[in-house]
N, CA, C and O atoms as a GROMACS GRO file, in nm:
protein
  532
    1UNK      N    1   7.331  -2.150   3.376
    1UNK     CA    2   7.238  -2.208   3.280
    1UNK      C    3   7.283  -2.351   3.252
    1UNK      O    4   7.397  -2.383   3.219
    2UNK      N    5   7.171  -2.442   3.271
    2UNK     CA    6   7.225  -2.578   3.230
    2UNK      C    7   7.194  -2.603   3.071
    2UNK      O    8   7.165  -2.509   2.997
    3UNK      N    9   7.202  -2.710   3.036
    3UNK     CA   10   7.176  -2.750   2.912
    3UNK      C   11   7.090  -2.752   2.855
    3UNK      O   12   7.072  -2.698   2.746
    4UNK      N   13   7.029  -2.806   2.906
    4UNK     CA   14   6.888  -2.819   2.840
    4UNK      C   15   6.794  -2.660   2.855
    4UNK      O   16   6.717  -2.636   2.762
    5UNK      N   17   6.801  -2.567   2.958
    5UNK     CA   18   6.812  -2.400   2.928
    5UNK      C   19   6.873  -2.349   2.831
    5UNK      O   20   6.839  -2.235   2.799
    6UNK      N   21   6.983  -2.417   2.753
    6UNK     CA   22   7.113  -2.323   2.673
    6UNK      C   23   7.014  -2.391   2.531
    6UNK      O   24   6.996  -2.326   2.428
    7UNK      N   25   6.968  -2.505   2.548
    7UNK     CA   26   6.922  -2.565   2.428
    7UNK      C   27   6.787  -2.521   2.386
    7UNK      O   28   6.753  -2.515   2.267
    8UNK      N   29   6.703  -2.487   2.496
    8UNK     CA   30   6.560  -2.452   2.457
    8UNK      C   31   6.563  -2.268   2.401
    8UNK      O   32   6.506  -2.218   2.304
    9UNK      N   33   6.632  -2.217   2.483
    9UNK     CA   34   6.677  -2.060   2.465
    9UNK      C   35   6.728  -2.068   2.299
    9UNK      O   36   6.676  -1.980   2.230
   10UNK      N   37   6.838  -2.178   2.213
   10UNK     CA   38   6.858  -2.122   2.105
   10UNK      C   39   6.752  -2.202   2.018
   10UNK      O   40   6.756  -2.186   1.896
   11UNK      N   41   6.655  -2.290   2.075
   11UNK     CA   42   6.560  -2.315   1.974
   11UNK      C   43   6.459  -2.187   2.013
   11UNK      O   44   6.412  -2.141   1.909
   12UNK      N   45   6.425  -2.134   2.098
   12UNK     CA   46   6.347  -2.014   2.093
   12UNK      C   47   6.374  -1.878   2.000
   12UNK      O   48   6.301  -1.800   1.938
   13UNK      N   49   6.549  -1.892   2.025
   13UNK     CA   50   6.594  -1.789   1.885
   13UNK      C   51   6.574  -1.797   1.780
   13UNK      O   52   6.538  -1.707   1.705
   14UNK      N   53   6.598  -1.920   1.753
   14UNK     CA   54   6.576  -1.985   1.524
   14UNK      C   55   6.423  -1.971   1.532
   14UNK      O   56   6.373  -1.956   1.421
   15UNK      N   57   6.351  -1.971   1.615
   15UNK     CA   58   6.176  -1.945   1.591
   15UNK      C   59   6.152  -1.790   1.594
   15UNK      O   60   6.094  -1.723   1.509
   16UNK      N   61   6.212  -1.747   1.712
   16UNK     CA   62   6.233  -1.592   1.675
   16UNK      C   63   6.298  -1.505   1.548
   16UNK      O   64   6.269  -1.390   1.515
   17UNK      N   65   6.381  -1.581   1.498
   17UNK     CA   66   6.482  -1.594   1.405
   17UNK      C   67   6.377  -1.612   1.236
   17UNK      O   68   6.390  -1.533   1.142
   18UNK      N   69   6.303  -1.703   1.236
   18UNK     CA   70   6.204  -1.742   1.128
   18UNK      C   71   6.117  -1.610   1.128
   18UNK      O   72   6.121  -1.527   1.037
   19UNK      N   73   6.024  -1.598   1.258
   19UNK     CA   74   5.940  -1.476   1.255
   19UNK      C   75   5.982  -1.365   1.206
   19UNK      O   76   5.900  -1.295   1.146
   20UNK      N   77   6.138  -1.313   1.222
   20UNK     CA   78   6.174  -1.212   1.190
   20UNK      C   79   6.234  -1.157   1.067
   20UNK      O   80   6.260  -1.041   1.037
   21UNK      N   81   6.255  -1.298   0.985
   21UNK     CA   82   6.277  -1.312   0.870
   21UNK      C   83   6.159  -1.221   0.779
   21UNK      O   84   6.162  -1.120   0.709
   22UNK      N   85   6.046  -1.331   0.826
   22UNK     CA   86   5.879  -1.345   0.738
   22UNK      C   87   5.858  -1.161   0.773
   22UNK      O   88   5.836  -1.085   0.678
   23UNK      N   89   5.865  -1.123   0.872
   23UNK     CA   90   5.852  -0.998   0.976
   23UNK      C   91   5.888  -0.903   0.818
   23UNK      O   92   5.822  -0.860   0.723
   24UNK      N   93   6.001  -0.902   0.851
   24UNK     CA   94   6.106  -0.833   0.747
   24UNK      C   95   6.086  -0.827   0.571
   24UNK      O   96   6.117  -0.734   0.496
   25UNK      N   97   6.022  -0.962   0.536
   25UNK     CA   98   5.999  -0.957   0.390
   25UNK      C   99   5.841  -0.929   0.324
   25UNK      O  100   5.786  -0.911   0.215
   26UNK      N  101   5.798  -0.940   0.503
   26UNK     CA  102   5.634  -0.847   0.487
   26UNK      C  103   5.646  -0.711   0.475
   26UNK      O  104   5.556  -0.657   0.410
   27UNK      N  105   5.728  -0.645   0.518
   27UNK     CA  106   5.712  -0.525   0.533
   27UNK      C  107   5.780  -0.439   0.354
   27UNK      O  108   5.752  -0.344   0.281
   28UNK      N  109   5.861  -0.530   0.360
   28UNK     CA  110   5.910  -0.490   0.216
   28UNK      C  111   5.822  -0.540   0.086
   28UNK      O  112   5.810  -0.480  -0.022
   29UNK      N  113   5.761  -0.668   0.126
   29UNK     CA  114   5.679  -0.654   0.023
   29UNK      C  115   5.558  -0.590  -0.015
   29UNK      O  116   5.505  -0.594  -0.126
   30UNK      N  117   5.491  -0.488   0.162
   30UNK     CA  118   5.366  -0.414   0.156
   30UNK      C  119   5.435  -0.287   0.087
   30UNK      O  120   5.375  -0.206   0.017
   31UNK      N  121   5.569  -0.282   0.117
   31UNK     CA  122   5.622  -0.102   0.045
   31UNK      C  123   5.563  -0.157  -0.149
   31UNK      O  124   5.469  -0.100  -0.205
   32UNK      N  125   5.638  -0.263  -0.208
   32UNK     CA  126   5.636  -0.275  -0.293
   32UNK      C  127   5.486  -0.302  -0.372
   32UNK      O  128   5.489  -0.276  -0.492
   33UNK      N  129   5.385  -0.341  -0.329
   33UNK     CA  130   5.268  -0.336  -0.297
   33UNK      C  131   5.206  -0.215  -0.344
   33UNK      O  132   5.145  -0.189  -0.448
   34UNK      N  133   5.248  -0.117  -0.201
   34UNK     CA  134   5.190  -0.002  -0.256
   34UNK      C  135   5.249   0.099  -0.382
   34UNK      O  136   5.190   0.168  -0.465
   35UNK      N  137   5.396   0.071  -0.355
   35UNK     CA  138   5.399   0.156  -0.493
   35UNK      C  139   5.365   0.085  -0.646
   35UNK      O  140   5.324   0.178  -0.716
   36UNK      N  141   5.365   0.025  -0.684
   36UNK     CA  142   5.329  -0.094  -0.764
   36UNK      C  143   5.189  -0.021  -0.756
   36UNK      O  144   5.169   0.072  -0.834
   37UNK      N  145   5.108  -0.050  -0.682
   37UNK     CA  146   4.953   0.006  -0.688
   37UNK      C  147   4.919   0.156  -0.743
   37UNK      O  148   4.829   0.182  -0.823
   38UNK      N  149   5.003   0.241  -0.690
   38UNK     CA  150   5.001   0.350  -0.717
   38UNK      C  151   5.116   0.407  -0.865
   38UNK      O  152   5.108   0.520  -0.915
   39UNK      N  153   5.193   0.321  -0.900
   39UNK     CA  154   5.200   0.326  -1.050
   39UNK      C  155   5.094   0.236  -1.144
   39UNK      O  156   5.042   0.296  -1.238
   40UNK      N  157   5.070   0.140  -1.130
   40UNK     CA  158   4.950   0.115  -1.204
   40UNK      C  159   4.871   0.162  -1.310
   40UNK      O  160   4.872   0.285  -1.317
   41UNK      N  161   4.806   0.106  -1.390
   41UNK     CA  162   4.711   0.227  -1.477
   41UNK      C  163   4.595   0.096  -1.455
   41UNK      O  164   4.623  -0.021  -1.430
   42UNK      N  165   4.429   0.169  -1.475
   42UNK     CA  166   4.315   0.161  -1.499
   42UNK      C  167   4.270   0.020  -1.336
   42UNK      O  168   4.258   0.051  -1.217
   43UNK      N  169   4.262  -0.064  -1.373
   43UNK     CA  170   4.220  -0.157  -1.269
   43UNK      C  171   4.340  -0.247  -1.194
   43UNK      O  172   4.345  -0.296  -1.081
   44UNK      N  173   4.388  -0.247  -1.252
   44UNK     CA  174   4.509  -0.318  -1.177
   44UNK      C  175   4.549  -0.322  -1.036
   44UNK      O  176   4.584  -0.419  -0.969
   45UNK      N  177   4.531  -0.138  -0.989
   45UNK     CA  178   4.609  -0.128  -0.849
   45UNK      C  179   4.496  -0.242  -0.763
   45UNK      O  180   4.558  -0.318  -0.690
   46UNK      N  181   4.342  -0.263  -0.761
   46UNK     CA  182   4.282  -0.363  -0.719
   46UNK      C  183   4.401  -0.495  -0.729
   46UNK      O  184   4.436  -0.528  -0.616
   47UNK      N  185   4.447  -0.547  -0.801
   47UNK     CA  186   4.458  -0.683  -0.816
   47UNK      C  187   4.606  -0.672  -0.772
   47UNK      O  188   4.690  -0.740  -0.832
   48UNK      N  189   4.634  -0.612  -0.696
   48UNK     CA  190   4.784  -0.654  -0.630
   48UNK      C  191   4.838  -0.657  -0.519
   48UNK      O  192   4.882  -0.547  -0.485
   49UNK      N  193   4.855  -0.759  -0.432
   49UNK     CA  194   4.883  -0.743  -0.287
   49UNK      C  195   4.973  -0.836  -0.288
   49UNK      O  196   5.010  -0.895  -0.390
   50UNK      N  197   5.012  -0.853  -0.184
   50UNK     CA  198   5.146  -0.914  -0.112
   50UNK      C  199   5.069  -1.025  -0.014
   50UNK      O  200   4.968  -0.992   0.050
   51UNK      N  201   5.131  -1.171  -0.006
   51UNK     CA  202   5.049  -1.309   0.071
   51UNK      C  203   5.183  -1.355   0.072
   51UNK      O  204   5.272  -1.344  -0.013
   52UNK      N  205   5.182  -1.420   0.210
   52UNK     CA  206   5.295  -1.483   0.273
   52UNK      C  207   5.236  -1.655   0.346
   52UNK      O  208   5.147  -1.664   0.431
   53UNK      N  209   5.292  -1.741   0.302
   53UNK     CA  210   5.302  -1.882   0.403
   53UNK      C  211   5.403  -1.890   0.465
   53UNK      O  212   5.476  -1.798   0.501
   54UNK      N  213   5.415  -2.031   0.486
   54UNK     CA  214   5.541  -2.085   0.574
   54UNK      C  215   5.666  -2.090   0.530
   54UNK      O  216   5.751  -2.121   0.614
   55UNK      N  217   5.723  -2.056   0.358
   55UNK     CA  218   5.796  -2.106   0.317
   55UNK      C  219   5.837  -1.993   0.229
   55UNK      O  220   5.952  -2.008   0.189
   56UNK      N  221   5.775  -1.877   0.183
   56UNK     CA  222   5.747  -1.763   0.087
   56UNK      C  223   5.679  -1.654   0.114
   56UNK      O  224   5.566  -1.656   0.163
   57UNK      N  225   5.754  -1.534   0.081
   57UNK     CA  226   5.630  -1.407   0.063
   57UNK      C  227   5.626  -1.375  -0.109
   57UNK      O  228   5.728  -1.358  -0.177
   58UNK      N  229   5.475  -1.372  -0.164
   58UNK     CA  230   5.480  -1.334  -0.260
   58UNK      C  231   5.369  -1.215  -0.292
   58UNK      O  232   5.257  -1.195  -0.245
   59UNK      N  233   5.445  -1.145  -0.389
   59UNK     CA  234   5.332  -1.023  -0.438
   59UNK      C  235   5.325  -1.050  -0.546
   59UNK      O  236   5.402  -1.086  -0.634
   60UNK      N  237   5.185  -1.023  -0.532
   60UNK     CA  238   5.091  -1.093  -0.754
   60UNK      C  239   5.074  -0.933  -0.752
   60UNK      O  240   5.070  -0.839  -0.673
   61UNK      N  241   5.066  -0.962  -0.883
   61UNK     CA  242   5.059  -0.838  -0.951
   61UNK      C  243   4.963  -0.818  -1.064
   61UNK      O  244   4.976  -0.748  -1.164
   62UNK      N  245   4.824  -0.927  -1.012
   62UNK     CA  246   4.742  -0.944  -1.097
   62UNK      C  247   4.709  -1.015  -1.204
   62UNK      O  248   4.776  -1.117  -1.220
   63UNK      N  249   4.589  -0.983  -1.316
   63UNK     CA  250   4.542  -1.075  -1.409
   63UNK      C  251   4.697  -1.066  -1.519
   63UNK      O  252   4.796  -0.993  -1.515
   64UNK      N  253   4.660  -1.164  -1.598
   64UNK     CA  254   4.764  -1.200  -1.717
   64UNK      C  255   4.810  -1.054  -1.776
   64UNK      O  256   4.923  -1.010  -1.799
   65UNK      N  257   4.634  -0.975  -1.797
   65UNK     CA  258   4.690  -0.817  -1.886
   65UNK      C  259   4.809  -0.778  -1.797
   65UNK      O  260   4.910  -0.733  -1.851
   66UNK      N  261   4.802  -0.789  -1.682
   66UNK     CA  262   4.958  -0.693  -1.601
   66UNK      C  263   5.064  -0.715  -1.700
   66UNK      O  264   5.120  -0.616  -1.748
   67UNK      N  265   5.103  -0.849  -1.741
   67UNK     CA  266   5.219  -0.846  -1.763
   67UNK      C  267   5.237  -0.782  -1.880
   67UNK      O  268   5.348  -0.731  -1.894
   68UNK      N  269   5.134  -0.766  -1.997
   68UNK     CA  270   5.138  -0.728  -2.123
   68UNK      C  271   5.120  -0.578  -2.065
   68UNK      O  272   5.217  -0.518  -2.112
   69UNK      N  273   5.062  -0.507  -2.002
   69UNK     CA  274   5.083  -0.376  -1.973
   69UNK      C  275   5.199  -0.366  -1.877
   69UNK      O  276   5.241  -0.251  -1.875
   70UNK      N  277   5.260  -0.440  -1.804
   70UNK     CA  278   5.418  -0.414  -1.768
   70UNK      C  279   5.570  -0.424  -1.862
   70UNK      O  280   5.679  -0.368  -1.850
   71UNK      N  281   5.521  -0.513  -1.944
   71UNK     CA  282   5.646  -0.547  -2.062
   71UNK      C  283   5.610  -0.443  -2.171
   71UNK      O  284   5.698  -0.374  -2.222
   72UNK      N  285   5.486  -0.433  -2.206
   72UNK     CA  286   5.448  -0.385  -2.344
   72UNK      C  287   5.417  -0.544  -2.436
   72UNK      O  288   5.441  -0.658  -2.396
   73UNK      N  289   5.363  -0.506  -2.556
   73UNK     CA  290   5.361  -0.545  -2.675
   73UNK      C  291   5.472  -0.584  -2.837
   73UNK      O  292   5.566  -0.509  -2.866
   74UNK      N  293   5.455  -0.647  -2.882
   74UNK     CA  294   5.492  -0.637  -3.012
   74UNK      C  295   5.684  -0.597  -3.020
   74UNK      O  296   5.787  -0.645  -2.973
   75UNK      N  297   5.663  -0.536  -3.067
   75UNK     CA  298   5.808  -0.468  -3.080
   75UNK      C  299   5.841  -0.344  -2.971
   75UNK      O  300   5.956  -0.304  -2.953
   76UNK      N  301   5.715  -0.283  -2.896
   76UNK     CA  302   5.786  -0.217  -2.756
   76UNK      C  303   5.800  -0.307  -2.657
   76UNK      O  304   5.856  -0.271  -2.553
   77UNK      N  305   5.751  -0.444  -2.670
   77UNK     CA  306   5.776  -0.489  -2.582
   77UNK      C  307   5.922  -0.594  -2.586
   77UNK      O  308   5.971  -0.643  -2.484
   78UNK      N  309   5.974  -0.613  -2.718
   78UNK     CA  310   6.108  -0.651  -2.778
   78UNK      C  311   6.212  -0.562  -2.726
   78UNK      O  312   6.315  -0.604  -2.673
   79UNK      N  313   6.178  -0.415  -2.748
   79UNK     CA  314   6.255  -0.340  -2.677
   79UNK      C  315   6.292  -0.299  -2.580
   79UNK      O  316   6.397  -0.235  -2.582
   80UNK      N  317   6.200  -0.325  -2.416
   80UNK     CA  318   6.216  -0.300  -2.343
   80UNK      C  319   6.251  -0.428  -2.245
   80UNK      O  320   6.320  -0.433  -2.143
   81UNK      N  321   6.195  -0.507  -2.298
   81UNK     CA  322   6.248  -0.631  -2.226
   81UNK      C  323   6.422  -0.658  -2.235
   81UNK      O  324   6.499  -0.675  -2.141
   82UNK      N  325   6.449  -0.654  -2.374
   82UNK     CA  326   6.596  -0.677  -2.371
   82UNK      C  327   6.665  -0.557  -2.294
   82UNK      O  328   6.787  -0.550  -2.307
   83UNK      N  329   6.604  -0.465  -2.218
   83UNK     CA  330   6.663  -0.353  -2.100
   83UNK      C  331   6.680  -0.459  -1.968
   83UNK      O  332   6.764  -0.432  -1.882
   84UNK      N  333   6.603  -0.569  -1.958
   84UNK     CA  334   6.592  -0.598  -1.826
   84UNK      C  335   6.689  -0.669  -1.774
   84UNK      O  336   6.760  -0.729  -1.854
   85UNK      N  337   6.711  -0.679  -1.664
   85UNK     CA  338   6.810  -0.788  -1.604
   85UNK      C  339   6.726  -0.914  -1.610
   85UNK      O  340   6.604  -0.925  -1.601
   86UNK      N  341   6.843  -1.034  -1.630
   86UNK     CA  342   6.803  -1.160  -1.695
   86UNK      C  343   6.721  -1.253  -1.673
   86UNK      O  344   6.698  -1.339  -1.757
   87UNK      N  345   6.635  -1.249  -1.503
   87UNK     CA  346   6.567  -1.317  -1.432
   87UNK      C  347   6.406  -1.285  -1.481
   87UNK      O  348   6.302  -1.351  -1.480
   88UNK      N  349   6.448  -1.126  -1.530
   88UNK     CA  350   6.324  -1.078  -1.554
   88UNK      C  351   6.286  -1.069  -1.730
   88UNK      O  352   6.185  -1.023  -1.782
   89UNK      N  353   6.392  -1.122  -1.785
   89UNK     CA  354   6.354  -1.137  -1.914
   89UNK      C  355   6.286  -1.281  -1.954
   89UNK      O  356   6.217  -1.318  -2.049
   90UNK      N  357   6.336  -1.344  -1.839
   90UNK     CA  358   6.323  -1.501  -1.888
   90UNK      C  359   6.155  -1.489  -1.830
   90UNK      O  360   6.085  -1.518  -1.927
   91UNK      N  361   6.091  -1.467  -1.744
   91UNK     CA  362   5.940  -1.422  -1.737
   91UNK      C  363   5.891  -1.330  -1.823
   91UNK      O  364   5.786  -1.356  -1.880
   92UNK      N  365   5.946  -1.226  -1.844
   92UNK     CA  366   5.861  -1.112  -1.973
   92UNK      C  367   5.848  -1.207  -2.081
   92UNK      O  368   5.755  -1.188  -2.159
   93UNK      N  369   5.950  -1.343  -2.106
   93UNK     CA  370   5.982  -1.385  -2.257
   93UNK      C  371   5.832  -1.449  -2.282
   93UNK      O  372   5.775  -1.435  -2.391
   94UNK      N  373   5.760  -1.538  -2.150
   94UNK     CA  374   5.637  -1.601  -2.140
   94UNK      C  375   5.533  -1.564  -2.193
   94UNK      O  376   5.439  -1.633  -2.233
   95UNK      N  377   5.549  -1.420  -2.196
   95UNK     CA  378   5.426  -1.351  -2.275
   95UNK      C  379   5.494  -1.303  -2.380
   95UNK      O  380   5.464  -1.188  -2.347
   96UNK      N  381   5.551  -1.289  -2.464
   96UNK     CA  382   5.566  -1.234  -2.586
   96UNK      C  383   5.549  -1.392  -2.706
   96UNK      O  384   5.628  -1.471  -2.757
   97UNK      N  385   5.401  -1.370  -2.704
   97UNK     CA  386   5.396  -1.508  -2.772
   97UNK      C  387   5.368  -1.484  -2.970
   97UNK      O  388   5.402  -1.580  -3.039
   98UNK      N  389   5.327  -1.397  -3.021
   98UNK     CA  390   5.331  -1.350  -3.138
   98UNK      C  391   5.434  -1.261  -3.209
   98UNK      O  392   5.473  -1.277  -3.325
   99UNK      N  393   5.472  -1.167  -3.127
   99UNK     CA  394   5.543  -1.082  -3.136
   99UNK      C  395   5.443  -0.967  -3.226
   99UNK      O  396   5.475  -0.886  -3.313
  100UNK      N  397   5.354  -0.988  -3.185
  100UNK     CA  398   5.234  -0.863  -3.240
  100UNK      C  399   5.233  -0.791  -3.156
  100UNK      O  400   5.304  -0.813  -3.057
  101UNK      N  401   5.132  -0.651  -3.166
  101UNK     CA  402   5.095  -0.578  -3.091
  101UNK      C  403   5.141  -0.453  -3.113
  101UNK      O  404   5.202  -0.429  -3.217
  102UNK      N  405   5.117  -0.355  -3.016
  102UNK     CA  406   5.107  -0.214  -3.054
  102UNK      C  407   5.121  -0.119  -2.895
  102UNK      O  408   5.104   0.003  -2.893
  103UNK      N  409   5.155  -0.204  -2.765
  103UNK     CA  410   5.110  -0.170  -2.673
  103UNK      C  411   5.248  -0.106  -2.621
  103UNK      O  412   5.334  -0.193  -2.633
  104UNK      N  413   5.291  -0.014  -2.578
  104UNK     CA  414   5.370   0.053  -2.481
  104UNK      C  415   5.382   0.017  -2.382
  104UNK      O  416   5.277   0.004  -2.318
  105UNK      N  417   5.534  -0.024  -2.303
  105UNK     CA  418   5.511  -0.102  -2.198
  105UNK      C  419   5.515   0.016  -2.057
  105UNK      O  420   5.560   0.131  -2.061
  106UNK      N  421   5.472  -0.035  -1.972
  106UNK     CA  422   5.368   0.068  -1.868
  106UNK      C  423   5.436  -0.017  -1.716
  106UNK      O  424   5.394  -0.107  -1.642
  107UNK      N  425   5.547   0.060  -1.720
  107UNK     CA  426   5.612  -0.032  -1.576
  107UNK      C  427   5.572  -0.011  -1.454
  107UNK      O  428   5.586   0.100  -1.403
  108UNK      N  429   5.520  -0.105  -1.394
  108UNK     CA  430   5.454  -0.080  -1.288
  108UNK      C  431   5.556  -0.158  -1.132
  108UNK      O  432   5.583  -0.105  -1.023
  109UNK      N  433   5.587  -0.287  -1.181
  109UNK     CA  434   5.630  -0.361  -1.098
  109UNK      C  435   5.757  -0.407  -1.081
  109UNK      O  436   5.801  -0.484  -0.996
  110UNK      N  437   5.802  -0.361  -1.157
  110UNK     CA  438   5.990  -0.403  -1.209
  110UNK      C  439   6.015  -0.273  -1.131
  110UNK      O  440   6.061  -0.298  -1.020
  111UNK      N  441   6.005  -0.185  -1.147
  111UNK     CA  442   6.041  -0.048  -1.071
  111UNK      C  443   6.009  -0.083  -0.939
  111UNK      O  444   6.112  -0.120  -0.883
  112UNK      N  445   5.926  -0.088  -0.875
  112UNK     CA  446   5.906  -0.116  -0.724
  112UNK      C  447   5.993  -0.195  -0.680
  112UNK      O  448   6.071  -0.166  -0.589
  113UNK      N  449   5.987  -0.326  -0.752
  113UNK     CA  450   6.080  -0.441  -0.646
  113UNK      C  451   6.227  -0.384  -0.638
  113UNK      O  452   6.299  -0.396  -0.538
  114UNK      N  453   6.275  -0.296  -0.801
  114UNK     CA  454   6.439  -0.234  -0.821
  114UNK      C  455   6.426  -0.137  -0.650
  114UNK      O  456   6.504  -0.140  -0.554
  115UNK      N  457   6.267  -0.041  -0.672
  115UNK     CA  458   6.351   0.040  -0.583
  115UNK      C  459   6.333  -0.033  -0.404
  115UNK      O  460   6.350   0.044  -0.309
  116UNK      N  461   6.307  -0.144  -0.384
  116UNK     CA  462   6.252  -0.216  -0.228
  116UNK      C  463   6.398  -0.301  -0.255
  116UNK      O  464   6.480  -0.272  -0.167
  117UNK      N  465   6.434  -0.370  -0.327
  117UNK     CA  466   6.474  -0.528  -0.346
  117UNK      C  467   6.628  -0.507  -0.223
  117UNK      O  468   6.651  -0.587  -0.132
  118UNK      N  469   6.710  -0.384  -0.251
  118UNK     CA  470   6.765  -0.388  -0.096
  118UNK      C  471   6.739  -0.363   0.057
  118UNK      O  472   6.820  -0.348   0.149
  119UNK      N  473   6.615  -0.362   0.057
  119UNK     CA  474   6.564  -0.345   0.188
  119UNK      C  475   6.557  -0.417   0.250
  119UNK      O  476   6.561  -0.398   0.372
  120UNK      N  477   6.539  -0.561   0.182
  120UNK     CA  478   6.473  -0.663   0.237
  120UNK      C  479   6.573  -0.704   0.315
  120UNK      O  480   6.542  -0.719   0.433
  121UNK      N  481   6.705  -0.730   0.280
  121UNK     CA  482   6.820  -0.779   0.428
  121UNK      C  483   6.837  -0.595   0.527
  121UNK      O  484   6.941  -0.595   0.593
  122UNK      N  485   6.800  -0.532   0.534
  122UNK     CA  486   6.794  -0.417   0.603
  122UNK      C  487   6.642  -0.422   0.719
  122UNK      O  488   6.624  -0.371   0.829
  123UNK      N  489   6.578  -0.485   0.655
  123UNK     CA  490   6.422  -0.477   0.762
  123UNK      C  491   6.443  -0.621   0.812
  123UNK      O  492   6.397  -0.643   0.924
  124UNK      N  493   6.513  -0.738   0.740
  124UNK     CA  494   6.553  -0.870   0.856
  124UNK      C  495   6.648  -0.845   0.939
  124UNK      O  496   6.653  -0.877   1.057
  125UNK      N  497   6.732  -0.780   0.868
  125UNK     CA  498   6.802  -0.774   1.034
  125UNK      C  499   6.759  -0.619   1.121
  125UNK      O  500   6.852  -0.586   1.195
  126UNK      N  501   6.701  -0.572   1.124
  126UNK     CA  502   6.660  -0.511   1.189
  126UNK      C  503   6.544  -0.552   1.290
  126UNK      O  504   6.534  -0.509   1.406
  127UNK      N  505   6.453  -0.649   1.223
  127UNK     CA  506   6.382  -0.736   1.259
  127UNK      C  507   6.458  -0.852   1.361
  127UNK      O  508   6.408  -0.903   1.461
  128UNK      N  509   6.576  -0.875   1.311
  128UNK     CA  510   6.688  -0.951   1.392
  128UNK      C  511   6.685  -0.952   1.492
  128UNK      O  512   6.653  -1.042   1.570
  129UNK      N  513   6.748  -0.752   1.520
  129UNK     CA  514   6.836  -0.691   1.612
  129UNK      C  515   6.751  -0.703   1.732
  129UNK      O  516   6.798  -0.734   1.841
  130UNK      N  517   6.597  -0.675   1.707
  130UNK     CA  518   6.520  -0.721   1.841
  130UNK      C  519   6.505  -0.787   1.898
  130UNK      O  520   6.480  -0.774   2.017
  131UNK      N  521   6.520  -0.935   1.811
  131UNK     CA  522   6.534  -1.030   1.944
  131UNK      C  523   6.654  -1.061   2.027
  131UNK      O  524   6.650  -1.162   2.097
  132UNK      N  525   6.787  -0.968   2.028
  132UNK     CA  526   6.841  -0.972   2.113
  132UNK      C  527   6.907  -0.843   2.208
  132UNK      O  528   7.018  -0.824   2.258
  133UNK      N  529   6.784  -0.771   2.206
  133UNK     CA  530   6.766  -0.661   2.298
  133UNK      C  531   6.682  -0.697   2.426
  133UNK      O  532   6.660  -0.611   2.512
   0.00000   0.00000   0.00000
């Protein structure tokens, strides 16, 4: 193999390498997707899918109500938020803008990503492992 073979072969890998990344954090984000959908209550499971570009995969999880029916309200939602790990308090905090309410929080999406969120280096490199078979 000359050089310029040794050079085009490992730019063909880092492109193989990218695909298998995106490959890998699609698949984990359709698991999370569906269960997310299927905990849900009333209209929601509609408004949640998983969209990927060049740079990100992200799953919405719907209109604004999601988050007030994922955190809760008022003082259940005081209480259950301070359960969360810290990335996810600092977003629940966005909506707790009165500290009113009466609503029970109804977890739909914090549970999914807890039970996917190690998969995702398990389906890239597995996604990996193929391109050098």
């Amino acid at each position: 193999m000359n050089h310029e073979q040794a050079i085009a072969q490992l730019q063909a890998l880092a492109k193989g390498a990218q695909a298998a990344m995106k490959a890998g954090e699609l698949k984990v984000a359709t698991e999370i997707v569906e269960d997310s959908k299927a905990a849900a209550p009333g209209s929601l499971p509609g408004h949640i899918y998983a969209t990927q570009n060049e740079t990100e995969t992200i799953v919405f999880g719907g209109p604004e109500i999601a988050a007030y029916t994922e955190f809760g309200t008022g003082n259940f939602a005081k209480e259950y938020v301070a359960s969360l790990p810290e990335e996810w308090k600092q977003e629940a905090i966005k909506f707790f803008i009165t500290g009113k309410g009466h609503g029970a929080p109804h977890p739909f999406f914090f549970p999914a990503v807890l039970k996917h969120q190690d998969e995702i280096l398990i389906e890239v490199e597995a996604e990996l492992m193929k391109l050098t078979k």
